[in-house]
VEXDREN-2710 file (C-alpha; in Angstrom, 1 decimal):
% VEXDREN-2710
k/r/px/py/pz
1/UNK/0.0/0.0/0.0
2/UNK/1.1/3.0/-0.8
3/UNK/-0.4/6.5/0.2
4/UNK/1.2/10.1/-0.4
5/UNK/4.3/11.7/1.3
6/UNK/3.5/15.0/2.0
7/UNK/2.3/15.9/5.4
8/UNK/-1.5/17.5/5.6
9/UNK/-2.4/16.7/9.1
10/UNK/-1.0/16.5/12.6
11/UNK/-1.6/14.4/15.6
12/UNK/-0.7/16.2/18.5
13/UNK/-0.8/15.3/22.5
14/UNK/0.5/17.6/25.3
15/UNK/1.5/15.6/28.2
16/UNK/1.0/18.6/31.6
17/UNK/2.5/17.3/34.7
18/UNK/0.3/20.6/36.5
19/UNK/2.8/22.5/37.4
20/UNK/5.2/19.6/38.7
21/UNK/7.9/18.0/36.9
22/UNK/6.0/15.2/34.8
23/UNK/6.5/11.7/37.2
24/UNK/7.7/9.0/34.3
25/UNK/6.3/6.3/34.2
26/UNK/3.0/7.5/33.1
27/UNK/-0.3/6.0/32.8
28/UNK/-1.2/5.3/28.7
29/UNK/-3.0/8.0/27.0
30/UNK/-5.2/6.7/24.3
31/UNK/-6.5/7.6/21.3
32/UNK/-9.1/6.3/18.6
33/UNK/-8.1/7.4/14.9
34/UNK/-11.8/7.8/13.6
35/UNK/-12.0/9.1/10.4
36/UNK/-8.7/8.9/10.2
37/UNK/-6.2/7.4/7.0
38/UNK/-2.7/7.8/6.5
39/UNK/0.9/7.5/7.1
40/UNK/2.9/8.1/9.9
41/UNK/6.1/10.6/8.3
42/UNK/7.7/12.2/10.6
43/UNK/7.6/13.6/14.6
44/UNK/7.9/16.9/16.4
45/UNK/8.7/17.3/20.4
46/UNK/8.6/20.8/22.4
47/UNK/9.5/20.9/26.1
48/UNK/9.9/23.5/28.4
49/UNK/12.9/23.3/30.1
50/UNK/16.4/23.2/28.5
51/UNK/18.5/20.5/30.6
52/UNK/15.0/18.3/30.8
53/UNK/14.8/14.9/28.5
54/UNK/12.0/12.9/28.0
55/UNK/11.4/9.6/26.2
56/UNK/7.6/8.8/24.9
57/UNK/6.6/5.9/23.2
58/UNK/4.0/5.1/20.5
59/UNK/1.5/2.5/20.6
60/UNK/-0.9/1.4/17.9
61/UNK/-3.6/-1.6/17.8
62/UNK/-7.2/-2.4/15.9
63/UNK/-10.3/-1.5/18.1
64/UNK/-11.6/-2.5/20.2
65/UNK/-8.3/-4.0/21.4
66/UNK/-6.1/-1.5/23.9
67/UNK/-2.8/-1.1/22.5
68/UNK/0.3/-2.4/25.1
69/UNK/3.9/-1.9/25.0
70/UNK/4.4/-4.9/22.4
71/UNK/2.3/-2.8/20.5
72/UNK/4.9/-0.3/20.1
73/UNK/6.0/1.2/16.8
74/UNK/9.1/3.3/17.0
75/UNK/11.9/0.6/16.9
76/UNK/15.0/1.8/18.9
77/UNK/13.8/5.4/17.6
78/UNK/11.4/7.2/19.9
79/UNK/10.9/10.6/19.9
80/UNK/13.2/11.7/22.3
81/UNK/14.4/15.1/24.2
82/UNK/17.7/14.9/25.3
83/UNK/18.7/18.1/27.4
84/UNK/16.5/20.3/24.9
85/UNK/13.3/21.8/24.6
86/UNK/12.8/21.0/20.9
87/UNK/13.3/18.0/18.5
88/UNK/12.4/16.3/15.7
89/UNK/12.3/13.5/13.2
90/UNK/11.5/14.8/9.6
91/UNK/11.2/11.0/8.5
92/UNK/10.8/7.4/10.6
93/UNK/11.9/4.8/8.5
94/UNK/12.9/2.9/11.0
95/UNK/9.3/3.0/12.7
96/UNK/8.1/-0.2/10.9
97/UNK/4.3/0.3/11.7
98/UNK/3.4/3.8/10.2
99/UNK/0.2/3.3/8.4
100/UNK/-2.8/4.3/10.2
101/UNK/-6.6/3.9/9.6
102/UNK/-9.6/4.5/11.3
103/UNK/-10.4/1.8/12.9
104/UNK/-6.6/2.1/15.4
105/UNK/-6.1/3.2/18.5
106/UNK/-3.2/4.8/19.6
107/UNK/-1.2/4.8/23.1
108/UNK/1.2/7.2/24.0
109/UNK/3.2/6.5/27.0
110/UNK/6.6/8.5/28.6
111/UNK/9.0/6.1/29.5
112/UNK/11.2/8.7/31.7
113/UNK/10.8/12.5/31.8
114/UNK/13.2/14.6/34.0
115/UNK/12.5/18.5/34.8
116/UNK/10.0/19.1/32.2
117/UNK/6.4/20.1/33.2
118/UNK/5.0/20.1/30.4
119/UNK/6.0/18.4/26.7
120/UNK/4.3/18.5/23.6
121/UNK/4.4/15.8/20.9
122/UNK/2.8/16.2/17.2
123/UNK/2.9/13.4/14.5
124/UNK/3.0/14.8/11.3
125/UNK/0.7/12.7/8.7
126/UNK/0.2/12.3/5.0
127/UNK/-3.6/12.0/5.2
128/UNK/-5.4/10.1/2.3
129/UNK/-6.0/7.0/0.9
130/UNK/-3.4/4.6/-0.5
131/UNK/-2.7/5.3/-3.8
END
């Protein structure tokens, strides 16, 4: 299957630890993809503190299942902060699961946080059907 490579949408989550440093690790946060097709291209991270790093890792299943940790699809490549407040991954071709449809569910989960309170993560996504 093949679908297009130029990124027209966004998936974005903002993980708030309230005003504390966010505690890793975290509870899941879930999401259903309705109405949703398309591929996976590329990530974006934004903390707010410049010595912080913080690890999150992606999840995807079908529904109804709840996607787990052997659900993961980053590889050895997560999107990562490493003593920054920004980062990014303009391409993941080492993620090997980066088609989505609208009948997943996606998990995001941060493996370790230190010092930030508040991180945002946005996938960007070639939205469409395969061509």
């Amino acid at each position: 299957m093949r679908i297009k490579s130029t990124p027209n949408g966004l998936i974005t989550l903002t993980i708030d630890g309230g005003g504390s440093a966010i505690v890793a690790p975290t509870i899941p946060i879930y999401l259903p993809l309705t109405g949703m097709l398309g591929k996976i291209l590329g990530w974006t991270m934004l903390g707010d503190n410049a010595g912080g790093s913080c690890v999150v890792d992606v999840w995807k299943s079908i529904y109804p299942a709840v996607p787990t940790i052997a659900n993961t699809i980053v590889a050895a490549a997560p999107p990562t902060l490493t003593a920054q407040v920004k980062n990014q991954a303009l391409a993941v071709p080492t993620w090997p699961d980066v088609v989505i449809s609208s009948s997943d569910v996606l998990a995001f989960y941060v493996n370790s946080c230190s010092l930030h309170k508040r991180v945002t993560l946005a996938l960007s996504i070639a939205r469409g059907k395969p061509e």
